[in-house]
Every structure is written in structure tokens, then in C-alpha cells.
MDAnalysis code that builds the backbone (N, CA, C; Angstrom):
import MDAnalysis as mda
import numpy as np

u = mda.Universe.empty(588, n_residues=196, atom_resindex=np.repeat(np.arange(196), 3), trajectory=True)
u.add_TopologyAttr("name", ["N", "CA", "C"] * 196)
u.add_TopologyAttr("resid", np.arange(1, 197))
u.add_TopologyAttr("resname", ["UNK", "UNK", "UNK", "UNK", "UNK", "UNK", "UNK", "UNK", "UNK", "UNK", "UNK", "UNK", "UNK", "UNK", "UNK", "UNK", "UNK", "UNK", "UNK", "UNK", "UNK", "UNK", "UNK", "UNK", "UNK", "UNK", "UNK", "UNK", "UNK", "UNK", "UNK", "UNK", "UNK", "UNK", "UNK", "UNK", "UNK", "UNK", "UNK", "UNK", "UNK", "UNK", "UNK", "UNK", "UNK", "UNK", "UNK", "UNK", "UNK", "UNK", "UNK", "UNK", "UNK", "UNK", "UNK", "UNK", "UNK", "UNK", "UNK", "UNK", "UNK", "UNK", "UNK", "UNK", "UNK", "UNK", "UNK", "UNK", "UNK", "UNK", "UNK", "UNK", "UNK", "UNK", "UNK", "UNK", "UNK", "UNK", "UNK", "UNK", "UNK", "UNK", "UNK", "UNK", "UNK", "UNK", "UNK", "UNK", "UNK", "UNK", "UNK", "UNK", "UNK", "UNK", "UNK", "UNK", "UNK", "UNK", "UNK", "UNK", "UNK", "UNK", "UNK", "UNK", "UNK", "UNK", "UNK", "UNK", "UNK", "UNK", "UNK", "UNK", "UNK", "UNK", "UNK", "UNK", "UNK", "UNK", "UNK", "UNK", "UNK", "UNK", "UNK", "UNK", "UNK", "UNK", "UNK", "UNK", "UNK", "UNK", "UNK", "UNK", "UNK", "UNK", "UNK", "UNK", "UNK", "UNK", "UNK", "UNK", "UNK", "UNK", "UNK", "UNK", "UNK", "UNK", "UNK", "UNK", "UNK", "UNK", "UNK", "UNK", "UNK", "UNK", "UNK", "UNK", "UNK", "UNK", "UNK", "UNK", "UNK", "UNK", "UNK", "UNK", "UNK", "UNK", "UNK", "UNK", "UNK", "UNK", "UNK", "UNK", "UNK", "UNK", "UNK", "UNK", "UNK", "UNK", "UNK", "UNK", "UNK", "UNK", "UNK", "UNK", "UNK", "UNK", "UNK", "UNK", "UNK", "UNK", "UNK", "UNK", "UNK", "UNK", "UNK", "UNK"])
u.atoms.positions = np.array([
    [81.567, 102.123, 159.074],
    [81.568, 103.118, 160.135],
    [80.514, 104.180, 159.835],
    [79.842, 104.189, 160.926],
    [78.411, 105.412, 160.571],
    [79.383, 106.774, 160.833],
    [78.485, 107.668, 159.851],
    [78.805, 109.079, 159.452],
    [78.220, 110.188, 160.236],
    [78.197, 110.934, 159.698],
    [77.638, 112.668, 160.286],
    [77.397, 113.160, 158.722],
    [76.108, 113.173, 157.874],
    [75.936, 113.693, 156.850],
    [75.093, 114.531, 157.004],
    [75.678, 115.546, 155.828],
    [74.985, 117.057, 155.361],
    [73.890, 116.386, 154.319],
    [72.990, 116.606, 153.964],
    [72.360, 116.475, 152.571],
    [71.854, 117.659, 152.110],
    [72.227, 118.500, 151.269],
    [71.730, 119.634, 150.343],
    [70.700, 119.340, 149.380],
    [69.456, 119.515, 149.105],
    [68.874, 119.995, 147.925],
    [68.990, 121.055, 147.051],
    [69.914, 121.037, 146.298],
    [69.832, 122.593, 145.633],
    [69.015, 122.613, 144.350],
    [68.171, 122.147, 144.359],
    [66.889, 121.958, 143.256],
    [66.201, 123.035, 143.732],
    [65.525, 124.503, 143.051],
    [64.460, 125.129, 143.815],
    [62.924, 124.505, 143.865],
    [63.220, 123.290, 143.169],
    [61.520, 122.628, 143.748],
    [62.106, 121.344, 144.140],
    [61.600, 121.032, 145.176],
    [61.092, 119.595, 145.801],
    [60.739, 118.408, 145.644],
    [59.736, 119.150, 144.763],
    [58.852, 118.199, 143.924],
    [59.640, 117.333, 142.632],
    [61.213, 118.136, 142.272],
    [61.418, 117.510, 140.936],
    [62.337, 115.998, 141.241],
    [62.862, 115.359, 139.946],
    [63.786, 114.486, 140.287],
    [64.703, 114.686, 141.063],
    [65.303, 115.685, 140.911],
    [66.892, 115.872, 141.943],
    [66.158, 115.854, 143.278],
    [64.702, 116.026, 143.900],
    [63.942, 116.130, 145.105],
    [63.951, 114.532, 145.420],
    [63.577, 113.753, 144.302],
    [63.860, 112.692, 144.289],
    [64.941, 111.478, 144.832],
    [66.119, 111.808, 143.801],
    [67.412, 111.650, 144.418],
    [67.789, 112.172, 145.919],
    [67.170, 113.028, 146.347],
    [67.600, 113.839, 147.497],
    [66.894, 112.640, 148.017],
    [65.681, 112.362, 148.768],
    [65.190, 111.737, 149.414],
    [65.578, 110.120, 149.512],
    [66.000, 109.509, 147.915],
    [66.147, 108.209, 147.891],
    [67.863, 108.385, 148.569],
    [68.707, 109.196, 148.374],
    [70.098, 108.802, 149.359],
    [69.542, 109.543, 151.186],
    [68.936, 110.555, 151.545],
    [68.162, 110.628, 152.770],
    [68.198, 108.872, 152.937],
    [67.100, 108.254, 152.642],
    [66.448, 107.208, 153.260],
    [67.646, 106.559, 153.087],
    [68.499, 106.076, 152.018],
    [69.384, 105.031, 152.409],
    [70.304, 105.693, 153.226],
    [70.856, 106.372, 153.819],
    [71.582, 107.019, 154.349],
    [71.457, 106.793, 155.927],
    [69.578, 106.734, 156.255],
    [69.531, 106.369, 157.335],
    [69.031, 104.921, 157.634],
    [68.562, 104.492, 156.276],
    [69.010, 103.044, 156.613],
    [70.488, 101.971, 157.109],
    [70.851, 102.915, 156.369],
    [72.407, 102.423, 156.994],
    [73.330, 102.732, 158.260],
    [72.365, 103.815, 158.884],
    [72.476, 103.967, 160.672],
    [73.253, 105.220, 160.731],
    [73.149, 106.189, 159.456],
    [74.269, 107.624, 159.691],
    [72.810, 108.381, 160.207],
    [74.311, 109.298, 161.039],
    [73.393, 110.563, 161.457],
    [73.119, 111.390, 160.141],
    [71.914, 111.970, 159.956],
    [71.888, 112.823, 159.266],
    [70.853, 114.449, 159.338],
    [71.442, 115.019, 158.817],
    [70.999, 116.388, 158.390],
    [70.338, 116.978, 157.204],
    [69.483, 117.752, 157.099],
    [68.927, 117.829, 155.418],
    [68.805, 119.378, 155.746],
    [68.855, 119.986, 154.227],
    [68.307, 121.089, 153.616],
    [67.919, 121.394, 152.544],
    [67.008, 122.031, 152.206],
    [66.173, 122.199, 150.936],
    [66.333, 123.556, 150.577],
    [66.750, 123.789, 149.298],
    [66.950, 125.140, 148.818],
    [65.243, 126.306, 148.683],
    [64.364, 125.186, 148.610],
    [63.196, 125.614, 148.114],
    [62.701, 126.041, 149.590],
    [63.095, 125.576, 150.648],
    [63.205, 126.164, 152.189],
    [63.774, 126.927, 152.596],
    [64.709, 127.193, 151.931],
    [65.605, 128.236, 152.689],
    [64.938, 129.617, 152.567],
    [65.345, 130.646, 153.304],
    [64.651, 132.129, 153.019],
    [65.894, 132.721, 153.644],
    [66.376, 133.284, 152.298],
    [67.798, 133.909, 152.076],
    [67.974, 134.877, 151.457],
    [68.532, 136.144, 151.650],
    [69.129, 137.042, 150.123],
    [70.356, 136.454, 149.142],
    [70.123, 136.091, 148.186],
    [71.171, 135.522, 147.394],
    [72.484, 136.085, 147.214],
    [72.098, 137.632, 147.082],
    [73.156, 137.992, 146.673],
    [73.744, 138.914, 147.646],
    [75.620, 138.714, 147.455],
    [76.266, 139.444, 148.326],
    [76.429, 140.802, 148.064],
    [75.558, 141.400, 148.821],
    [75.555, 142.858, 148.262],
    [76.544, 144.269, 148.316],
    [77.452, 143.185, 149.078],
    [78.686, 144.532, 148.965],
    [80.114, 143.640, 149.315],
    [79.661, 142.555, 148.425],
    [81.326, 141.903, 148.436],
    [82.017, 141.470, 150.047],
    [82.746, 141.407, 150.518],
    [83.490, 141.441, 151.387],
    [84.015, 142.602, 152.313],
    [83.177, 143.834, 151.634],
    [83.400, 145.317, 151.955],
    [82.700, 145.369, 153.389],
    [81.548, 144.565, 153.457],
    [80.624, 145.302, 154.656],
    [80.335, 143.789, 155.000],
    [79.786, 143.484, 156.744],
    [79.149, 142.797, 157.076],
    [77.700, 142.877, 156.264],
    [77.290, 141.279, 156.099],
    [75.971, 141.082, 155.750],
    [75.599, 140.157, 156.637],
    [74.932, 140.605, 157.707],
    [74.170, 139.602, 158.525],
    [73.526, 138.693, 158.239],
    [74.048, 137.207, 158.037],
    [73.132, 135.758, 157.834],
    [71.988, 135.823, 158.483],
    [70.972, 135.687, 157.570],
    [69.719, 134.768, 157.810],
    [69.742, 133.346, 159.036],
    [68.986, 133.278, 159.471],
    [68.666, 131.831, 159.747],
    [68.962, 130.529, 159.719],
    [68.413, 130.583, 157.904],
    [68.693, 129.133, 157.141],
    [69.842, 129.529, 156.546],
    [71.113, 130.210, 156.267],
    [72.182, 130.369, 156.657],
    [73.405, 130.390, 157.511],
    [72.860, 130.489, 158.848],
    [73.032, 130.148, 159.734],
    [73.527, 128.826, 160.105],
    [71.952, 128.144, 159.694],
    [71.869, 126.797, 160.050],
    [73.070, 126.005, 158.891],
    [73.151, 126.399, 157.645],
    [73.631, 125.927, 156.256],
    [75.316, 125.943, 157.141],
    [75.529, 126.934, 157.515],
    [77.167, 126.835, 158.329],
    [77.312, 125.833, 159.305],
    [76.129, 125.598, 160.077],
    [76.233, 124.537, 161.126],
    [76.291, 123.441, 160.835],
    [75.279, 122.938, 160.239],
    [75.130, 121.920, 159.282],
    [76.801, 121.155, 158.628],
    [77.351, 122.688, 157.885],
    [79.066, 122.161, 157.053],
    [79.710, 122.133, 158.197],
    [79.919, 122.641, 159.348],
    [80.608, 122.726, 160.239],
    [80.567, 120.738, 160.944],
    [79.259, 120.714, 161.141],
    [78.836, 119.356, 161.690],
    [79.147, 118.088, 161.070],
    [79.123, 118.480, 159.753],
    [79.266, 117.237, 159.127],
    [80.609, 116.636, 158.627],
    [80.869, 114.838, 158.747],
    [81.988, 114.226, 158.032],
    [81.486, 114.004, 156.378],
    [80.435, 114.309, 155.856],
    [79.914, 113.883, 154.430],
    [79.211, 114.776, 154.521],
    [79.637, 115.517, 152.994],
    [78.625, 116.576, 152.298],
    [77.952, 116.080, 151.177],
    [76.788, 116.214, 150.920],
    [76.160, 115.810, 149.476],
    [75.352, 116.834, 149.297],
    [75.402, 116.862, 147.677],
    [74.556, 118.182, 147.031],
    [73.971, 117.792, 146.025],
    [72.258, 117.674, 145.997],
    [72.109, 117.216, 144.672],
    [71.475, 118.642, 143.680],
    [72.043, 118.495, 142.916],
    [72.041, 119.747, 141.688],
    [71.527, 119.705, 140.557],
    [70.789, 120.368, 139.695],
    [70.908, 120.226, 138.261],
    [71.642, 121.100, 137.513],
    [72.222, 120.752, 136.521],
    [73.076, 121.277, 135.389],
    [71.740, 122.367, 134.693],
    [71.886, 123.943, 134.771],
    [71.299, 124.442, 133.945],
    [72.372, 125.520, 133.332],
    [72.345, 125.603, 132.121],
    [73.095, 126.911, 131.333],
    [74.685, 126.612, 131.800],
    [75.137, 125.078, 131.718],
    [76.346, 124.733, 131.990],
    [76.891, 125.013, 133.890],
    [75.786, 125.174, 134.392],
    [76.177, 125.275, 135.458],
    [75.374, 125.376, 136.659],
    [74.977, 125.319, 138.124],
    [74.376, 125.096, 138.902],
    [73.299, 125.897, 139.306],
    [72.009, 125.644, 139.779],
    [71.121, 127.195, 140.039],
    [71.651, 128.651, 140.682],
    [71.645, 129.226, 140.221],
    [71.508, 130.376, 140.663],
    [71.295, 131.021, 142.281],
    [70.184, 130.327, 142.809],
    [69.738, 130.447, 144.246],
    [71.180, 129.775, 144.716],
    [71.336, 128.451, 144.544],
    [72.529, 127.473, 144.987],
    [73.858, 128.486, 144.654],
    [74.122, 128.845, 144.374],
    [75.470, 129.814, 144.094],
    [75.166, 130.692, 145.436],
    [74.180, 131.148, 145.323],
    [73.943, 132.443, 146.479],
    [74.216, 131.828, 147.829],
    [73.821, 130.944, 148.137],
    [74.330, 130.032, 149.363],
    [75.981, 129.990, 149.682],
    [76.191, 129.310, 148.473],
    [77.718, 129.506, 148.783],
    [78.716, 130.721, 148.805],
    [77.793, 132.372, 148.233],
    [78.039, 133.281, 148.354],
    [77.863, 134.263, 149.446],
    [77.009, 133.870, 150.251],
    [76.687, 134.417, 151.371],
    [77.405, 133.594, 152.431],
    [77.451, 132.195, 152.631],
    [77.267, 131.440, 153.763],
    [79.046, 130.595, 153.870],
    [79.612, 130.628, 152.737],
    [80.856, 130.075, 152.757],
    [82.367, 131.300, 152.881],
    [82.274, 132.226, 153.766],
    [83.051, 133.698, 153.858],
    [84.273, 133.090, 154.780],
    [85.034, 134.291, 154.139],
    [86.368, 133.886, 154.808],
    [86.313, 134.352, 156.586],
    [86.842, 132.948, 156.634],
    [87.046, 132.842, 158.616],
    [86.065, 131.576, 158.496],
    [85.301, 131.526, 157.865],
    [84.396, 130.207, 157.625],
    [85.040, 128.703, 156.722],
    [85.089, 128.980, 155.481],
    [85.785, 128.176, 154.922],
    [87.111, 128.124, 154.559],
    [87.405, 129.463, 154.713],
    [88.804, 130.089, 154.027],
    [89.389, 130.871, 154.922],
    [90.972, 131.029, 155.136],
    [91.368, 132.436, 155.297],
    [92.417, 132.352, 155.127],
    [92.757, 133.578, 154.532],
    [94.158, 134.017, 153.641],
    [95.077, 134.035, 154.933],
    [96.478, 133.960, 154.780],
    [97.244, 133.935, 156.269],
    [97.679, 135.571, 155.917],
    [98.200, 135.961, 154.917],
    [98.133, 137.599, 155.047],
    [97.087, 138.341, 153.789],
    [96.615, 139.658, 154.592],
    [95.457, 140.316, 153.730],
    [96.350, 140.702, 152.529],
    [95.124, 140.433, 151.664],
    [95.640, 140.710, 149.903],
    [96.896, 139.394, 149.460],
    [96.858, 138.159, 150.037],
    [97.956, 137.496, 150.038],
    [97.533, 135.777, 149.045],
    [98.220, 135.539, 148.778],
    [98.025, 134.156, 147.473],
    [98.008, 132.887, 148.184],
    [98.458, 132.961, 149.278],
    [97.925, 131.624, 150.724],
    [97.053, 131.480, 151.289],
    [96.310, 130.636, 151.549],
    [95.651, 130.580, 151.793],
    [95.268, 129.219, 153.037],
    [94.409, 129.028, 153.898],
    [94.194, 127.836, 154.826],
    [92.990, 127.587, 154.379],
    [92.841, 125.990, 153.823],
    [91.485, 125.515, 153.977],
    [90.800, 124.837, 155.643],
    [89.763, 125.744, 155.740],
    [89.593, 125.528, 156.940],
    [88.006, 124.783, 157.477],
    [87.719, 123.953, 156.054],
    [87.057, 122.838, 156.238],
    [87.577, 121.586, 156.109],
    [88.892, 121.431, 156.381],
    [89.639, 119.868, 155.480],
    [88.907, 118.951, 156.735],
    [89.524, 117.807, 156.288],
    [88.809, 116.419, 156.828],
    [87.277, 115.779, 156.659],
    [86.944, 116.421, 155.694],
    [85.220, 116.415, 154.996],
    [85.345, 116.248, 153.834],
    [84.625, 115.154, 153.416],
    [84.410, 114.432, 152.286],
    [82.999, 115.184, 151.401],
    [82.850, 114.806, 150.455],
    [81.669, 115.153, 149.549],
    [81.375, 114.319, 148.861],
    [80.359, 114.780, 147.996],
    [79.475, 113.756, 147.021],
    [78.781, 114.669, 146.193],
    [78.659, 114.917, 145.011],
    [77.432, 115.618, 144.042],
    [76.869, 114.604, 143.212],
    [75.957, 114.846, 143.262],
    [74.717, 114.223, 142.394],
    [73.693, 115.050, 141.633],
    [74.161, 114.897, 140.474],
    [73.682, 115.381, 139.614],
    [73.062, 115.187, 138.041],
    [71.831, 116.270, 137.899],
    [71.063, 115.911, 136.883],
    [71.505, 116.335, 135.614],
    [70.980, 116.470, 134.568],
    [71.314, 117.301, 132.962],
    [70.578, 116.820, 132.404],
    [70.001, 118.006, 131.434],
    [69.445, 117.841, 129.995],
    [70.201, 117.106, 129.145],
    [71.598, 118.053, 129.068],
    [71.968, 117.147, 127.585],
    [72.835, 116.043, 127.832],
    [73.369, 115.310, 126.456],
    [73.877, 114.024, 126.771],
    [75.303, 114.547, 127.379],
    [75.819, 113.263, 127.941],
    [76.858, 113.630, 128.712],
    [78.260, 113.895, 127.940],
    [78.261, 113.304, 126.821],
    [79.386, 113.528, 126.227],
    [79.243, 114.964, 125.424],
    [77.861, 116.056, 125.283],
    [78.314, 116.898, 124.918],
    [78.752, 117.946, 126.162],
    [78.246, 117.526, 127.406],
    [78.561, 118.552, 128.757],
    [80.258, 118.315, 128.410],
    [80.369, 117.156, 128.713],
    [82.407, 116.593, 128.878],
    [82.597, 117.669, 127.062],
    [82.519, 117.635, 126.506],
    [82.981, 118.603, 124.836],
    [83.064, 120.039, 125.077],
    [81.871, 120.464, 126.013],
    [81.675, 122.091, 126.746],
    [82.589, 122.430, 127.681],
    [82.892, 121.578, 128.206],
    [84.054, 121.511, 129.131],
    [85.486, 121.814, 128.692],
    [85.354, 121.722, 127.423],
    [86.894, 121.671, 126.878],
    [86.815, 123.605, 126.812],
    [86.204, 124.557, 126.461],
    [86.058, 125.392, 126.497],
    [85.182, 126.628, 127.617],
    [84.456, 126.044, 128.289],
    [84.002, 126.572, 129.673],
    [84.014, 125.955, 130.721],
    [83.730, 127.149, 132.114],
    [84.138, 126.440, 133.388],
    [82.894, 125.804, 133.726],
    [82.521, 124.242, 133.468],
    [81.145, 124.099, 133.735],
    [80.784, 124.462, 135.332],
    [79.833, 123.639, 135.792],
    [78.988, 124.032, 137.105],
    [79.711, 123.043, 137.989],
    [79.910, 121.596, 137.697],
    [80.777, 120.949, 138.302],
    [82.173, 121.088, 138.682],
    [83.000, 121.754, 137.896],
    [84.467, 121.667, 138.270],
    [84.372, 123.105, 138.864],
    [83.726, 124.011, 138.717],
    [83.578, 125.191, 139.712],
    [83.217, 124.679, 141.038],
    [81.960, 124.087, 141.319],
    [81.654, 123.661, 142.668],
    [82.552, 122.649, 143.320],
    [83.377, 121.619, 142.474],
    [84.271, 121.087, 143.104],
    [85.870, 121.635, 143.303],
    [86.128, 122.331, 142.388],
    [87.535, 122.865, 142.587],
    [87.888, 123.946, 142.968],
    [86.703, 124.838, 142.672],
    [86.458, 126.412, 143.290],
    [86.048, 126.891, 144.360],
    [85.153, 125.752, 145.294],
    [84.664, 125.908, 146.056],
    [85.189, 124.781, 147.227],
    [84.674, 123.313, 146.933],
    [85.054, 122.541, 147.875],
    [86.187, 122.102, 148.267],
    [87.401, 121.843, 147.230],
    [88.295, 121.630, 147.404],
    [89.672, 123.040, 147.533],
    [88.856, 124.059, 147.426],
    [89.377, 124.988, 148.043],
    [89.576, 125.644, 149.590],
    [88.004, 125.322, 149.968],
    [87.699, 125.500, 151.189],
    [88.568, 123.890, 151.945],
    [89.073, 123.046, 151.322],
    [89.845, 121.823, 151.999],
    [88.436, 120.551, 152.086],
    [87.793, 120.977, 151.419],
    [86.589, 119.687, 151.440],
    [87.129, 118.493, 150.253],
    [87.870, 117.068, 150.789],
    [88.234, 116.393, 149.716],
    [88.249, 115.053, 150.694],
    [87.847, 114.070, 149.442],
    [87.457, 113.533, 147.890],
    [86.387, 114.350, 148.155],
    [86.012, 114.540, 146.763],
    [84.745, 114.961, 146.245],
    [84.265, 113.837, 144.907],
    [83.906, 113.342, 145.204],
    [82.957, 112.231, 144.317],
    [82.087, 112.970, 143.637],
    [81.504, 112.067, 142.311],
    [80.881, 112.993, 141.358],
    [79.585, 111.696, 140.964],
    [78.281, 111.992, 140.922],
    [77.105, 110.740, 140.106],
    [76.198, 111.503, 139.360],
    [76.214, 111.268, 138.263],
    [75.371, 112.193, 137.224],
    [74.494, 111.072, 136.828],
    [73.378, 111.921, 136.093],
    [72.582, 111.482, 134.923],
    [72.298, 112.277, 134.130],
    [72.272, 111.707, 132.589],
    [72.297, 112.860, 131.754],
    [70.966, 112.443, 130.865],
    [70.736, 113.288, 130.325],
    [69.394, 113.057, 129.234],
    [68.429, 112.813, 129.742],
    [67.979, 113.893, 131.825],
    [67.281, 113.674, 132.341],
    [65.815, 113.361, 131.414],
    [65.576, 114.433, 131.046],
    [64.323, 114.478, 130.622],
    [63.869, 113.322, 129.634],
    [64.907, 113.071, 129.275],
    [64.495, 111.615, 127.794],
    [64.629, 110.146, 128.670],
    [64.854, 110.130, 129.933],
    [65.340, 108.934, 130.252],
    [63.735, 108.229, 130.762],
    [64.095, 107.081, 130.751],
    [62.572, 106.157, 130.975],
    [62.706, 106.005, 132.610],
    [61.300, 105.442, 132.873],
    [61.438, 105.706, 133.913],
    [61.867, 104.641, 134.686],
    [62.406, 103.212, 133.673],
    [62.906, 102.127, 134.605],
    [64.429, 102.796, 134.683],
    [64.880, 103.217, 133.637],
    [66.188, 104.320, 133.704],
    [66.161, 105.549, 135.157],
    [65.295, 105.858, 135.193],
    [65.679, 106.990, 136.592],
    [64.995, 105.984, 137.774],
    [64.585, 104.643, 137.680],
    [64.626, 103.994, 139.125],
    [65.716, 103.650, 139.715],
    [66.445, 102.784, 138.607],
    [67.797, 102.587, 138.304],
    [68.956, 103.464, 139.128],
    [69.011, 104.201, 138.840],
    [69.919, 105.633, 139.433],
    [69.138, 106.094, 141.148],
    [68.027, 106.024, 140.920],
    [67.556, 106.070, 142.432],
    [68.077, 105.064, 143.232],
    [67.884, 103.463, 142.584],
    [68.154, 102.996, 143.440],
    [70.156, 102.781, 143.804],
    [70.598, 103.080, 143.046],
    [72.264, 103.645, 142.897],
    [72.210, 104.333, 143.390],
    [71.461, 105.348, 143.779],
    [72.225, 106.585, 144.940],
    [71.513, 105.947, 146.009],
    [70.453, 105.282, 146.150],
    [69.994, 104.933, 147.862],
    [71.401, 103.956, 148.277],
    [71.552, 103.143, 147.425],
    [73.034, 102.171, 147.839],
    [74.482, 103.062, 148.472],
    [74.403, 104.575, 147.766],
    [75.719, 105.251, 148.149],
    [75.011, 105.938, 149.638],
    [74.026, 105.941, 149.719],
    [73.656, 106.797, 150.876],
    [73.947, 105.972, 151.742],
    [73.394, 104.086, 151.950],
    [73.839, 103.357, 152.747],
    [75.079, 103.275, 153.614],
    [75.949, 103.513, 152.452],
    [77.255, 103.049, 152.505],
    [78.000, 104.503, 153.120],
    [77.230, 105.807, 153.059],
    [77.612, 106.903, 153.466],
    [78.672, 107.517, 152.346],
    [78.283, 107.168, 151.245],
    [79.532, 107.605, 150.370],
    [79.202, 108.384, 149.299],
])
């Protein structure tokens, strides 16, 4: 069954592997006859940061704007990311800090209250993601910090009611050969096919 997919770049260059991955699930994605949508972090023109909390309106940008329409539109979210300093870029946080506000993804049923409505459910996800180090020392870091993954999936998506959230890594980007990162390209063009 063809989809309605989001595709995120949250790489701030284009040019790198995760730009890569972005494009090789793009193309299979529409090889396989889904509608799709794209955004590039290195496109966007945004203020990152929320500059007064939840205290004051901050009027969305544009490509904020569009970033809500986009989650709003879509049955499949995908985000491809890299792992830096145990956790996701920086710019990419600001997105979800500006653009994911309550009445949007969330809202408490009473103010100051521990209930909450997820008010993106029925949307699936996908992350794809890069790393420096090997994977079994990220999974060891984990035993003691909140990495970048279980924040973006449990803090964010599956809070806002975005579930399954599927997970495809590669680790030891930088050391891996390059029949090794075709490999994985061509593994995520197969999940893009399949819309998954």
C-alpha cells in the first residue's frame, strides 16, 4: 500500500553521507510509487532557539511552517541524523523546539497537569542513522546517558503519539569502506521502497 512520506535531513550539510542516505531512501521511496515530501536542514532558515519558552508567542518562520505541514501530512516520518556528542545536531533539536508546540503535537488536558493527548498518533517513523563510534560503545553510553536516539524516539515521537518508530544505524561511519556504506545505501533504498 503506497504511503504519504515526510523525509527529514537533519544533517547541516547535504553534501555528507546522511545527504546520502537521505536521497538513496528519497529515490527508493518513489520508486515504489509513495507520495513524498522532503526537507533539508541545511535549507531551512530558522531561529533555533525558543527564546522565551512557552511564555510568549514566537512566530514560525516559513520552513517551519512548512516542517508542521509536512508532520501534519504525512503517514511515514523519516529522519536521517548523525550521532554527535551522544546525541543529534543541534540545529535538528531547534526544529523540534520551535515547530513541535503544544496544540501541535501535544496538549495537556489540564494546565500544569501530568496528562497529556498525543495529538500526532496514527504516524509511523523511521530514523536512520550515522556514528563515529562503534556501536557497542554508543549501546555501553547508554547505560548511563540519555543518548540522541531514545530522546528523539521516546521524548519526542512517541510522546507526541508518533508510533512504531523503527531505528537503522551505522556505526564506525568514518572507518567504514566504501563497499560497506553502498551496502547500507542500498538497505535503506529497499526500506524506502517498501515505505518502511
Amino acid at each position: 500500500m503506497n504511503k504519504k512520506i515526510f523525509i527529514l535531513l537533519g544533517h547541516p550539510d547535504d553534501e555528507s553521507y546522511c545527504g546520502a542516505l537521505f536521497r538513496s531512501y528519497e529515490a527508493g521511496a518513489r520508486e515504489g510509487g509513495h507520495e513524498v515530501r522532503i526537507q533539508s536542514l541545511q535549507r531551512m532558515d530558522f531561529n533555533a532557539n525558543l527564546e522565551y519558552g512557552y511564555n510568549a508567542i514566537q512566530e514560525l518562520e516559513p520552513d517551519l511552517r512548512m516542517f508542521q505541514e509536512n508532520i501534519r501530512w504525512a503517514e511515514h516520518i523519516v529522519i536521517v541524523f548523525p550521532i554527535w556528542w551522544g546525541t543529534f545536531p543541534s540545529r535538528l533539536k531547534g526544529v523540534f523546539d520551535r515547530a513541535i508546540l503544544p496544540g501541535f503535537g501535544f496538549k495537556y488536558y489540564k494546565k500544569n497537569g501530568i496528562f497529556w493527548r498525543r495529538l500526532l498518533k496514527g504516524k509511523s517513523a523511521r530514523l536512520i542513522i550515522t556514528m563515529g563510534m562503534p556501536r557497542i560503545a554508543y549501546l555501553l553510553t547508554s547505560l548511563y546517558v540519555i543518548p540522541g536516539v531514545r530522546l528523539l524516539k521516546y521524548g519526542i515521537l512517541k510522546f507526541c503519539g508518533i508510533s512504531p518508530v523503527y531505528t537503522s544505524s551505522i556505526s564506525r561511519v568514518l572507518a567504514a569502506s566504501p563497499e560497506k556504506r553502498e551496502r547500507f545505501l542500498a538497505k535503506i533504498k529497499k526500506l524506502g521502497i517498501k515505505g518502511k
